[in-house]
NUZAKE-105984 format. One record per residue (C-alpha): residue number from 1; residue in three letters; chain; x, y, z. Coordinates in Angstrom, 3 decimals. Layout:
BEGIN
site lummi NUM&torgu ALA&loke A&u X&v Y&w Z
...
# end
This chain:
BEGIN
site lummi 1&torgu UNK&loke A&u 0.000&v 0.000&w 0.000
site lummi 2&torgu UNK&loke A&u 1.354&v 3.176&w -0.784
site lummi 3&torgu UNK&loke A&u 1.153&v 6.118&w 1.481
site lummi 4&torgu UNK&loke A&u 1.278&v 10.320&w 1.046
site lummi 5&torgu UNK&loke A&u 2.818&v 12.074&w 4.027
site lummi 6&torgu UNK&loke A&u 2.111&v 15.899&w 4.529
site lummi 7&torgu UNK&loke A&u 3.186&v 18.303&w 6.930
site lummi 8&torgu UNK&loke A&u 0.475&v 21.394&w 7.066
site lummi 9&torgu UNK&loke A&u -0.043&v 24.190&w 8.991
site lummi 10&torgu UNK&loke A&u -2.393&v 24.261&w 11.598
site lummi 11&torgu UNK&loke A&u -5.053&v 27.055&w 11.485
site lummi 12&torgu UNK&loke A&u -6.122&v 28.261&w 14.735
site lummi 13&torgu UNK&loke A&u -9.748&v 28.113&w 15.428
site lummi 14&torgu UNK&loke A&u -11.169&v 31.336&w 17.130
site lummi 15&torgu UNK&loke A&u -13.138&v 30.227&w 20.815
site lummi 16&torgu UNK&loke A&u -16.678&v 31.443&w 19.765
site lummi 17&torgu UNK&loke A&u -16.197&v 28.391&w 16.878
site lummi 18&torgu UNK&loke A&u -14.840&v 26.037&w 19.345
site lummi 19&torgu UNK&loke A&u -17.944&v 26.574&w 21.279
site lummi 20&torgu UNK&loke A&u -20.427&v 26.242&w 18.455
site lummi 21&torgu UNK&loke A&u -18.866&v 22.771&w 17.355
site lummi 22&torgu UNK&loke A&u -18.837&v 21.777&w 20.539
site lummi 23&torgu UNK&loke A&u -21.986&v 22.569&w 21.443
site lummi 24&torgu UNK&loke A&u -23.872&v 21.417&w 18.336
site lummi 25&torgu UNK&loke A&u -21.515&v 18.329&w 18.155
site lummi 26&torgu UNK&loke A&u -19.904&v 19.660&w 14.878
site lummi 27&torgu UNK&loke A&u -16.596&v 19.724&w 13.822
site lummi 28&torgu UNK&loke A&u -14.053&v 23.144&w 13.945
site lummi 29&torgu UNK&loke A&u -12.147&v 22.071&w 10.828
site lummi 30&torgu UNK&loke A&u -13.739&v 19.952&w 7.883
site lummi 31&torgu UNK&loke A&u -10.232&v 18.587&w 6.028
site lummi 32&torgu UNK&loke A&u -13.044&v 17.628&w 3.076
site lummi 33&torgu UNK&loke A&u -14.139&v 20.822&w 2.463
site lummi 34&torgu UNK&loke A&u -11.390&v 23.582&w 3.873
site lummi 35&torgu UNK&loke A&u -7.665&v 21.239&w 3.855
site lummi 36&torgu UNK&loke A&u -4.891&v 22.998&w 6.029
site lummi 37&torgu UNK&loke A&u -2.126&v 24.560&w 3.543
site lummi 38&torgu UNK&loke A&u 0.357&v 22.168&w 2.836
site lummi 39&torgu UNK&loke A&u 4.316&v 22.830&w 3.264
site lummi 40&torgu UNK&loke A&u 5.388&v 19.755&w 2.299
site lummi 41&torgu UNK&loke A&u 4.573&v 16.195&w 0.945
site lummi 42&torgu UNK&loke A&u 6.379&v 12.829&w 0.585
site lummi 43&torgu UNK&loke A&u 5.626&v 9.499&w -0.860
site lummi 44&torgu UNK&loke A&u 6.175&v 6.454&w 1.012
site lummi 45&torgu UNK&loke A&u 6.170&v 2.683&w -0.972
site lummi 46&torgu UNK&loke A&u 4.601&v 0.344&w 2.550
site lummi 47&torgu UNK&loke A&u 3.274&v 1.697&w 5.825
site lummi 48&torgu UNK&loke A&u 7.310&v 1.540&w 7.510
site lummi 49&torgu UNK&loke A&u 8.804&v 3.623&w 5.176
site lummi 50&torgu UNK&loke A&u 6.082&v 6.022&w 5.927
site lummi 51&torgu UNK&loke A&u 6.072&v 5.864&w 9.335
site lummi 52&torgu UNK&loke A&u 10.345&v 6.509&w 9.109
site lummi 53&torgu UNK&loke A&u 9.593&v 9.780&w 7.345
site lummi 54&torgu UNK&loke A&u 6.429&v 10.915&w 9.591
site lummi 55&torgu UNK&loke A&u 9.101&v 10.684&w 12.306
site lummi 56&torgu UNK&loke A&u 11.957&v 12.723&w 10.108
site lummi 57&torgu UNK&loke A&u 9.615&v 15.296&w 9.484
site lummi 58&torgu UNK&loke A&u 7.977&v 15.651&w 13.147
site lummi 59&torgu UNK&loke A&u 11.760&v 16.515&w 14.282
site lummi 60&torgu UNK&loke A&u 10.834&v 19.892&w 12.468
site lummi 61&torgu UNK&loke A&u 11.291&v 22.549&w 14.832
site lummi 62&torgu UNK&loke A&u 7.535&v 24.300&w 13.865
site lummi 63&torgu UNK&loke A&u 5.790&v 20.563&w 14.542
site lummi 64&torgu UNK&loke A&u 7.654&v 19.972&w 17.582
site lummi 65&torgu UNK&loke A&u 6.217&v 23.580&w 18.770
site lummi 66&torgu UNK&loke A&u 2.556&v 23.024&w 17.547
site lummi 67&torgu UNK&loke A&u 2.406&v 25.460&w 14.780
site lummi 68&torgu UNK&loke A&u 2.290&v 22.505&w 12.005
site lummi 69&torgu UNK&loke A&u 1.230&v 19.000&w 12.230
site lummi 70&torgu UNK&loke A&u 2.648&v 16.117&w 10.408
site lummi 71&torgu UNK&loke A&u -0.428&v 13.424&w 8.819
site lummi 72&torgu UNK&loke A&u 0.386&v 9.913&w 7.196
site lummi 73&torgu UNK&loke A&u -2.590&v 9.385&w 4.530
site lummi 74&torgu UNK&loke A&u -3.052&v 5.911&w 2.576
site lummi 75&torgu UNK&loke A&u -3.299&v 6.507&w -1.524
site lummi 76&torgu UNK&loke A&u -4.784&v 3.080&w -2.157
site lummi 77&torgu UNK&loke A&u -8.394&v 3.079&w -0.503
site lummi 78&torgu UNK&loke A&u -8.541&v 6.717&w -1.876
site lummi 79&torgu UNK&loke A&u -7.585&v 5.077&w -5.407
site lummi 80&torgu UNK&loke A&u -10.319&v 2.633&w -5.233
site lummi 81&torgu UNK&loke A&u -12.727&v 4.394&w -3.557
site lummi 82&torgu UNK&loke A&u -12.311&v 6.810&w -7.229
site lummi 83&torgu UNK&loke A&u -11.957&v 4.287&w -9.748
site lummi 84&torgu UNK&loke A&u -15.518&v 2.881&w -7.650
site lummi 85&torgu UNK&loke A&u -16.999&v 6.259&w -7.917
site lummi 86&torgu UNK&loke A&u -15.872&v 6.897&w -11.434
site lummi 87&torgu UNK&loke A&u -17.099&v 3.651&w -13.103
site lummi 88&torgu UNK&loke A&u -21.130&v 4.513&w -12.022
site lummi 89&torgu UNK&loke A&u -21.123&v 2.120&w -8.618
# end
């Protein structure tokens, strides 16, 4: 399985919205509909190799101080999930 490693920023959410979501059992951020900016993005070959570059990137000084965020996304059940959607079924 292949895998698509991103470091982002993170966008702060302003306390009235954390409020709202929580009280209306919504989410702040929708990654769907609004994805954080990327800054960088690596492909990984199996789930290891991924994993070993999460790791190299989360030794970035702005992820180790919260202001970016490291994610480790698999490309094959998004593949087939498309190829599914595209075919009519």
């Amino acid at each position: 399985m292949r895998f698509l490693i991103v470091r982002t920023e993170i966008r702060a959410a302003a306390d009235i919205d954390i409020v709202a979501a929580w009280a209306d059992g919504g989410r702040v951020r929708d990654e769907t509909t609004a994805p954080e900016p990327r800054r960088q993005v690596v492909h990984a070959e199996d789930r290891e190799a991924a994993l070993l570059l999460a790791r190299a990137l989360s030794a970035v000084g702005a992820v180790r101080y919260g202001k970016q965020r490291v994610k480790v996304l698999p490309l094959d059940d998004v593949a087939l999930g498309l190829r599914r959607y595209d075919s009519g079924g």
